[in-house]
C-alpha positions as CSV (number, residue, x, y, z in Angstrom):
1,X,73.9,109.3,89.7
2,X,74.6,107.9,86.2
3,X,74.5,104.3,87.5
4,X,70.8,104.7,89.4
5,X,68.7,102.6,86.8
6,X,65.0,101.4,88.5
7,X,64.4,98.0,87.3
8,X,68.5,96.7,87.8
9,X,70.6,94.9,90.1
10,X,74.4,94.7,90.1
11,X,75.5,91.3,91.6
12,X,79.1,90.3,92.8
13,X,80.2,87.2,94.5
14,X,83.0,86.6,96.4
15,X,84.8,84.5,99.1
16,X,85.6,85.7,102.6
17,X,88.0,83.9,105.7
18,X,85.0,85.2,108.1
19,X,82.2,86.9,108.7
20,X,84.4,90.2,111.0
21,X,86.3,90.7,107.3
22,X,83.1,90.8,105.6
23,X,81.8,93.0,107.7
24,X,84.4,95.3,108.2
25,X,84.7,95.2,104.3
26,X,80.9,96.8,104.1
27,X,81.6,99.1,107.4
28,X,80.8,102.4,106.0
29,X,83.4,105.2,107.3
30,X,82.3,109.1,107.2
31,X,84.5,111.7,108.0
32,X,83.4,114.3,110.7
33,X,81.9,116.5,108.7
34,X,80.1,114.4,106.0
35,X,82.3,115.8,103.2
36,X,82.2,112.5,100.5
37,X,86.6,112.4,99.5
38,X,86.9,109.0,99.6
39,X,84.9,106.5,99.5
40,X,82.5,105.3,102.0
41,X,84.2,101.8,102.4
42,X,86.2,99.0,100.6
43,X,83.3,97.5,98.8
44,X,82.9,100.6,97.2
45,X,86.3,101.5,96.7
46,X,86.8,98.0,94.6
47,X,83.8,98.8,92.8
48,X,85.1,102.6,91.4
49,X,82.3,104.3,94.1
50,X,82.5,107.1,96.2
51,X,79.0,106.5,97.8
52,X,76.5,104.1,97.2
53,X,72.9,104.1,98.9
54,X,72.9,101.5,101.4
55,X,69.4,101.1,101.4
56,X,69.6,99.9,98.3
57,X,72.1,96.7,98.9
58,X,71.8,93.4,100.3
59,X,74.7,91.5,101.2
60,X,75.3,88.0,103.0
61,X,78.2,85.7,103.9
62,X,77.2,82.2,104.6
63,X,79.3,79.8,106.4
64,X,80.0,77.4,103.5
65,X,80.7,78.3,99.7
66,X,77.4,77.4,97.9
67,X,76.0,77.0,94.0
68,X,75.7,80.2,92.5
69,X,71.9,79.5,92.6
70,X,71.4,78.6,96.0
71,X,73.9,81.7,97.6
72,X,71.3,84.2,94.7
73,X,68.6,82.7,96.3
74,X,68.0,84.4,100.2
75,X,67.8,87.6,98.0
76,X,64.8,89.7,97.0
77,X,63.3,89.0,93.9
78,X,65.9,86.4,92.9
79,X,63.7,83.9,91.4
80,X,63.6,86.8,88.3
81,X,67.5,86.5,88.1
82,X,68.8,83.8,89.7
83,X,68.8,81.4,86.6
84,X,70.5,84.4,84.4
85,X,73.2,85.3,87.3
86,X,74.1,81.5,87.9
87,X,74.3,81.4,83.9
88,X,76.7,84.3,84.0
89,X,78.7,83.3,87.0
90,X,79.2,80.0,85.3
91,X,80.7,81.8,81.9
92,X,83.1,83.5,84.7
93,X,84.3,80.2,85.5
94,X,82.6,80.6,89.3
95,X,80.2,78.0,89.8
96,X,80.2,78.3,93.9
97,X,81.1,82.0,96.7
98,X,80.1,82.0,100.2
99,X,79.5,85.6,99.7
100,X,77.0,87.9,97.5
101,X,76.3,91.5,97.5
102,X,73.6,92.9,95.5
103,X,72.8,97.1,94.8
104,X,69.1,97.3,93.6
105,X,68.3,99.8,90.9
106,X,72.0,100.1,90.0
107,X,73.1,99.1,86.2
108,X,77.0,98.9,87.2
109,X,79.4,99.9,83.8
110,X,83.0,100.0,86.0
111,X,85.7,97.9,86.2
112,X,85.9,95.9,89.8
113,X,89.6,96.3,91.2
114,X,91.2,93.2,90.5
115,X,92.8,93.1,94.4
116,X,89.1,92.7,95.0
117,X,87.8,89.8,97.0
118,X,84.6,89.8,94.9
119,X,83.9,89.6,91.5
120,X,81.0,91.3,89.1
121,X,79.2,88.5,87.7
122,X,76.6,91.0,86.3
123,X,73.4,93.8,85.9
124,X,70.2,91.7,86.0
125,X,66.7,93.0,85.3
126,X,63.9,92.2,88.2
């Protein structure tokens, strides 16, 4: 896929009323036969993908809205971003989410819908 780059991660941030709408916003749905028409749930349907490799994401919603820094933090290899997402979250004008989800090896160059509840804050190298 043009968007696979080893090396990357694409980090979003958002806000969510509870952890079953978080969930059921990452709830992948297949069709019976496998056939990829649409895309395999609403975080990827925001973000402009059909599929996306699950393996490669990490994704939490904590119970409060935290720093930038702190919510980055839980993730792997996030002391090699954390400072450089929390600068770039910042310029967005979001200093605190109770939600992050992170695609590993993925340089992301779409648009996030704006009916989104997340935002792109940006592609970091680790």
């Amino acid at each position: 896929m043009d968007w696979e780059q080893p090396g990357t991660v694409a980090v979003w941030v958002g806000d969510f009323p509870s952890r079953d709408e978080f969930e059921s916003y990452l709830q992948e749905q297949t069709d019976e036969d496998l056939a990829i028409e649409k895309p395999i749930n609403r975080f990827a349907a925001d973000i402009g993908f059909g599929f996306y490799d699950h393996d490669r994401q990490e994704a939490e919603r904590f119970k409060d809205a935290l720093p930038i820094s702190e919510l980055i933090a839980p993730f792997s290899n996030s002391a090699s971003f954390a400072s450089e997402a929390t600068e770039s979250a910042a310029q967005k004008g979001i200093t605190k989410a109770d939600t992050a989800i992170l695609l590993f090896d993925c340089n992301y160059r779409q648009t996030t819908s704006q009916d989104a509840p997340i935002r792109f804050i940006g592609n970091f190298n680790y």
